[in-house]
C-alpha positions in Angstrom: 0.0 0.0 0.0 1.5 3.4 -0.8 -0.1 4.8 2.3 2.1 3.1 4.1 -0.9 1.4 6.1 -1.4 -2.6 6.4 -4.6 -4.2 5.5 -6.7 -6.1 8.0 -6.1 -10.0 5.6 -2.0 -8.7 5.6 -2.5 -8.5 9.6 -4.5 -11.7 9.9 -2.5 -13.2 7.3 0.9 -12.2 9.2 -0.2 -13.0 12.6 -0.3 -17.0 11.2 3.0 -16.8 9.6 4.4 -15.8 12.9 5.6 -12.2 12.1 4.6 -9.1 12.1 5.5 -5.5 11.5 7.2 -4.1 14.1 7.0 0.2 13.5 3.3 -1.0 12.9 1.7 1.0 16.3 -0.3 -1.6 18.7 -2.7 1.0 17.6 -3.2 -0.2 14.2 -3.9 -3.5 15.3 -7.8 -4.6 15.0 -9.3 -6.7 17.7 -9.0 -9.9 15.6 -5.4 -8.9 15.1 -5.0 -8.6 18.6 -6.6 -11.8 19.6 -4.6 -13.9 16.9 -1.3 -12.6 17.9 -2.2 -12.8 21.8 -2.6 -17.0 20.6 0.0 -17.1 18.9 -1.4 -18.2 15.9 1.4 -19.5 14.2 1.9 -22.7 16.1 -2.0 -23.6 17.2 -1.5 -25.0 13.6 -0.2 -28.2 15.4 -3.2 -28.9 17.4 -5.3 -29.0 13.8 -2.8 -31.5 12.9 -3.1 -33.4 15.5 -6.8 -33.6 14.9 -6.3 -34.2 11.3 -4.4 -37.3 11.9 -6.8 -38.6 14.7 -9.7 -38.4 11.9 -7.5 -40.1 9.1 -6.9 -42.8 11.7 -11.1 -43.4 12.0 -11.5 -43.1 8.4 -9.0 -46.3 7.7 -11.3 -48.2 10.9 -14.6 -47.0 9.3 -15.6 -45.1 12.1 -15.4 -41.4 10.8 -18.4 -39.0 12.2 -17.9 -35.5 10.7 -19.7 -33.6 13.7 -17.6 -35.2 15.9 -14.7 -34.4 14.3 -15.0 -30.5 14.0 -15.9 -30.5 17.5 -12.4 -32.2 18.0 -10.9 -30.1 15.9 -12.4 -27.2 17.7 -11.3 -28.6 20.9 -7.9 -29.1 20.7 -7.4 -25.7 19.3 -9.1 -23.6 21.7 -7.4 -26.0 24.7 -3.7 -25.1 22.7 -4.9 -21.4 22.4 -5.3 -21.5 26.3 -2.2 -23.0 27.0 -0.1 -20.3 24.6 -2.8 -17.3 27.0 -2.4 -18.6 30.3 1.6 -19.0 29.8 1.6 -15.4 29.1 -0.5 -14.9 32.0 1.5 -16.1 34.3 4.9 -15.4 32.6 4.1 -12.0 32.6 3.1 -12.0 36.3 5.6 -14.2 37.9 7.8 -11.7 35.9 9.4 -13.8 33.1 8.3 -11.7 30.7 10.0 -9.0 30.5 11.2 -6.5 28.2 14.8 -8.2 27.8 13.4 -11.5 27.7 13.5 -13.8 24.4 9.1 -14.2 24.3 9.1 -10.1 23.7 11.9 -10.3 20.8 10.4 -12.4 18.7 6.9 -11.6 18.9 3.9 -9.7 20.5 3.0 -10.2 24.1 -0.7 -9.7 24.8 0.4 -8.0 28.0 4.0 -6.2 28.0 3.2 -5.4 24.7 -0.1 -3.5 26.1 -2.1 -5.3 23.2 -5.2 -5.5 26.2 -5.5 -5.5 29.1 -5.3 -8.3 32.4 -8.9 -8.3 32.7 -10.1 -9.1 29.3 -7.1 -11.6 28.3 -8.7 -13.3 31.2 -12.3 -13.0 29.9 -10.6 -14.5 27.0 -9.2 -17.4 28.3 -12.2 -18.1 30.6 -14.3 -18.1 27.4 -12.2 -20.2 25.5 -12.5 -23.0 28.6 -16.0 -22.7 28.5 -16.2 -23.9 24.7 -13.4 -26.4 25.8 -15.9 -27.7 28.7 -18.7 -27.4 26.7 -17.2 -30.0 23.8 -15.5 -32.1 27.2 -19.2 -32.4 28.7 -20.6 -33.5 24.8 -17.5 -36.4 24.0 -18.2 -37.3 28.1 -21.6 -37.8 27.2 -21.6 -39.5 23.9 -18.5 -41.7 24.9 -18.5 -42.1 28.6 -16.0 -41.7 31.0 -12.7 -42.6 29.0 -13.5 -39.3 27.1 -14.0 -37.6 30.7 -10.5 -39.1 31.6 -8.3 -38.0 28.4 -10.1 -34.5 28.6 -9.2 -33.7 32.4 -5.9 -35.2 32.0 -5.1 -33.3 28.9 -6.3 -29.7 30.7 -4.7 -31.1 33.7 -1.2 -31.3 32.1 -1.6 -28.1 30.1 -2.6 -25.9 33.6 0.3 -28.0 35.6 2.8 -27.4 32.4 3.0 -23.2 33.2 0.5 -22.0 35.8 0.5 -24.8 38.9 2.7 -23.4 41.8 5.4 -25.9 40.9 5.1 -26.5 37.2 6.3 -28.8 34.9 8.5 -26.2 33.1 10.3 -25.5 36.1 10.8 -29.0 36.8 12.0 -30.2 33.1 9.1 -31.8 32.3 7.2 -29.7 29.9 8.8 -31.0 27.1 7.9 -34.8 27.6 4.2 -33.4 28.6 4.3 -31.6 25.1 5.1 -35.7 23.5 2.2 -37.1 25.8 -0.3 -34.5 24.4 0.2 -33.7 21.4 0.8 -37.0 21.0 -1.4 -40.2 22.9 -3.6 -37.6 24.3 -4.9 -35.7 21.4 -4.1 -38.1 18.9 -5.0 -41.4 20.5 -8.0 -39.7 22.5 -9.0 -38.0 19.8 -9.6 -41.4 17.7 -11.3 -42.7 20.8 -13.7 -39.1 20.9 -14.9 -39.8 17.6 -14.9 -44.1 17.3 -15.7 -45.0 21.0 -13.1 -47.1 20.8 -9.5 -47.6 22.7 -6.6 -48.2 19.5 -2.9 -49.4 20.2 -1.8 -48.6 16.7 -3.9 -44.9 16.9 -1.6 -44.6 20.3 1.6 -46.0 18.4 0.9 -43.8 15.4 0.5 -41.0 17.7 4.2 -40.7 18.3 5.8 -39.5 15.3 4.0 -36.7 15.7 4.3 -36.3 19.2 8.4 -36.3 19.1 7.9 -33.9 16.3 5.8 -31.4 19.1 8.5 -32.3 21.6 11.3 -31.2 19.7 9.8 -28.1 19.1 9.8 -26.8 22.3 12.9 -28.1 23.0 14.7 -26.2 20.9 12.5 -23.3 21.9 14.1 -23.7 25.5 17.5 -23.9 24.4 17.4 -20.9 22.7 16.2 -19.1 25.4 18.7 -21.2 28.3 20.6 -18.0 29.7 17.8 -15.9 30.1 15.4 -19.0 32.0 19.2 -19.5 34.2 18.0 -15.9 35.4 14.6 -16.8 36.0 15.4 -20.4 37.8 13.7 -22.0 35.2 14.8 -25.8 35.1 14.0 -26.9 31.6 14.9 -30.1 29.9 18.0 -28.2 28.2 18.8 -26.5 31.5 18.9 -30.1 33.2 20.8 -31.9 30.6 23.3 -29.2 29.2 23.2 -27.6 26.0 25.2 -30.1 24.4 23.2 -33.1 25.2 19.9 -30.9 24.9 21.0 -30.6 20.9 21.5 -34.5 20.9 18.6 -35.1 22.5 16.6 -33.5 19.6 18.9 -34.5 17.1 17.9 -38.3 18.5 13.9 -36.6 18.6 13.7 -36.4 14.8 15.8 -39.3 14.1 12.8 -41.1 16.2 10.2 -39.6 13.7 11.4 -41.3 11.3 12.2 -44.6 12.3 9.2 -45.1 14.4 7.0 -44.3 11.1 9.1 -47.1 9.1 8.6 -49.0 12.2 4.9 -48.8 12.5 4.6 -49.8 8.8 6.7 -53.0 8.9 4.8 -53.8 11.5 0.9 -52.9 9.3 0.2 -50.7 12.4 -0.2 -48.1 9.7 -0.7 -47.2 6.3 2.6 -47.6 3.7 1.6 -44.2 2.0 3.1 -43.0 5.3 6.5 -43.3 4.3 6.1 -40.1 1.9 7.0 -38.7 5.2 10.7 -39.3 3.8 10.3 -36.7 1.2 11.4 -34.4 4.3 14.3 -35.9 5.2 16.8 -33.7 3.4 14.8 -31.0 5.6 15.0 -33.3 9.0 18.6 -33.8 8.1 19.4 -30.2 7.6 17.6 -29.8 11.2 19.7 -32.3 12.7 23.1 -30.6 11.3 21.7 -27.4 12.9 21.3 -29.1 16.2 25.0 -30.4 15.8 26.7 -27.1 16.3 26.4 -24.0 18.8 24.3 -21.4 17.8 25.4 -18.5 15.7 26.2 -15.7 18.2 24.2 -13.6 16.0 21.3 -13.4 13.1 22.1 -14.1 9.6 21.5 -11.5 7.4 17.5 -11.1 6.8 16.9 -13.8 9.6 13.7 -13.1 11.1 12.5 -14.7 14.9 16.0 -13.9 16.3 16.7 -15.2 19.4 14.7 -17.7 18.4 17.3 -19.9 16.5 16.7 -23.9 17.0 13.3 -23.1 17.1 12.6 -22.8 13.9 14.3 -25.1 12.3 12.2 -27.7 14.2 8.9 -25.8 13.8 9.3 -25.5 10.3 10.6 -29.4 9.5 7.5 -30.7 12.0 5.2 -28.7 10.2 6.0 -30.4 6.8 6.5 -34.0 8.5 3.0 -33.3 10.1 1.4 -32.0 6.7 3.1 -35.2 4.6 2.3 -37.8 7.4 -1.2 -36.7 6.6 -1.3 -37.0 3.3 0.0 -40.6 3.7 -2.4 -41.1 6.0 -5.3 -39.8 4.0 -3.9 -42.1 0.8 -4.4 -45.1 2.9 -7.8 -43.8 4.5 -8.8 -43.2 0.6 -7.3 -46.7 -0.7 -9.5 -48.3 2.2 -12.2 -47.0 1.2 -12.0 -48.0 -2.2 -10.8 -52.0 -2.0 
């Protein structure tokens, strides 16, 4: 625009990609703006995938219920948008979050970065746990208490993860909660949610994905270890070192891979899954950035600086998620037609 101004579908549109501009004046920002950014758009994308894969996987059994399924999808959205608000909640009141930190470098903060205020993030995040409730109380109701179970222990691991007095974060467990989530719970209770049925190979197929959540965040806290030092945060990377924290996720995505070739010698799931190898060149290019320190500062154009490791792993799970479900829905579609 030669105004110099930003249209609302460039906002919306930026605030998925993760970025955003920065002389932009919160100002300018519309309340749907506001509220995508506060969510942190970019990475809910994870939570759809998860859901994507948990339909797939009733689609092969014969089992698929398209109602249910929205509501899932809905579901484990909204409970990952509450995890990304309340973390900011409490970061930014335990006083994590603060200007020098890595979270206000790379991106908006609903709160430091006076985008709203205390009161109505909180409206926010109590209305998003009412629609997360609300789709709980249906799947508890149409599938008994197993759904009751996966749906308290899922909000139960996402509230203990940042805003319990002694969270998991602190403790160096958040990252192996972020593998039981986004992996057995969503995944594996998802296909129960919608087929009423308990599945070892939805579980086992549940993991790739899982590792590929895991090493997200991993990264994520090795990029940011000095800073959490400061703060007494005792993250996985903090416990093992940052050299074993970079083989640890090296080892991560290895495990994506194998366990998919795994799973298919062993008919758990579909052979079109292997077309998750088409991003091994990228996995591989992640594991050689794991191998080495990171750059003491930003290439040239980089954008998401500190933010190094990160990326690299959000950006190679994001295509392993996208191609293990388009292996997934080839066998779904094959099953249906032989």
């Amino acid at each position: 625009m030669n105004d110099g101004t930003v249209s609302k579908i460039e906002l919306w549109y930026n605030a998925f990609r993760g970025f955003y501009r920065k002389e932009l004046p919160i100002e300018k920002l519309d309340p749907i703006s506001r509220w995508l950014y506060a969510s942190r758009s970019i990475i809910l994308v994870i939570s759809a995938q998860a859901a994507i894969i948990a339909g797939l996987l009733s689609i092969t059994s014969g089992s698929f219920n398209s109602v249910y399924f929205i509501l899932l999808l809905v579901g484990l959205v909204v409970a990952h948008a509450i995890s990304n608000l309340s973390n900011d909640y409490f970061g930014f009141h335990r006083g994590h979050d603060t200007p020098e930190s890595p979270r206000m470098r790379y991106t908006l903060h609903p709160l430091a970065s006076n985008m709203m205020s205390a009161g109505s993030l909180k409206k926010g995040i109590w209305l998003l746990v009412t629609i997360g409730v609300l789709i709980a109380v249906f799947f508890t109701v149409a599938r008994g208490w197993v759904a009751a179970a996966f749906a308290v222990l899922g909000l139960g691991i996402l509230y203990w993860y940042d805003g319990a007095p002694r969270d998991l974060k602190s403790i160096g467990f958040g990252e192996l909660a972020t593998l039981v989530v986004w992996g057995p719970l969503m995944i594996g209770g998802g296909y129960f949610c919608m087929t009423g049925r308990l599945s070892t190979p939805a579980f086992l197929a549940s993991i790739p994905y899982g590792l590929g959540v895991m090493s997200i965040l991993v990264g994520k806290h090795i990029d940011q270890m000095e800073f959490d030092l400061t703060q007494k945060q005792r993250t996985l990377p903090i416990v093992l070192g940052e050299k074993r924290a970079r083989l640890f996720n090296q080892t991560s995505i290895f495990l994506m891979y194998f366990v998919v070739l795994v799973l298919v010698a062993l008919r758990y799931i579909t052979p079109f899954a292997l077309i998750v190898f088409v991003n091994l060149p990228r996995g591989w290019k992640a594991m050689g950035v794991f191998s080495k320190p990171r750059p003491d500062s930003p290439p040239e154009g980089y954008i998401g600086w500190p933010l190094w490791y990160h990326r690299f792993s959000l950006v190679h799970n994001k295509r392993f998620g996208w191609l293990y479900i388009l292996g997934l829905a080839l066998g779904a579609a094959y099953a249906l037609v032989v």
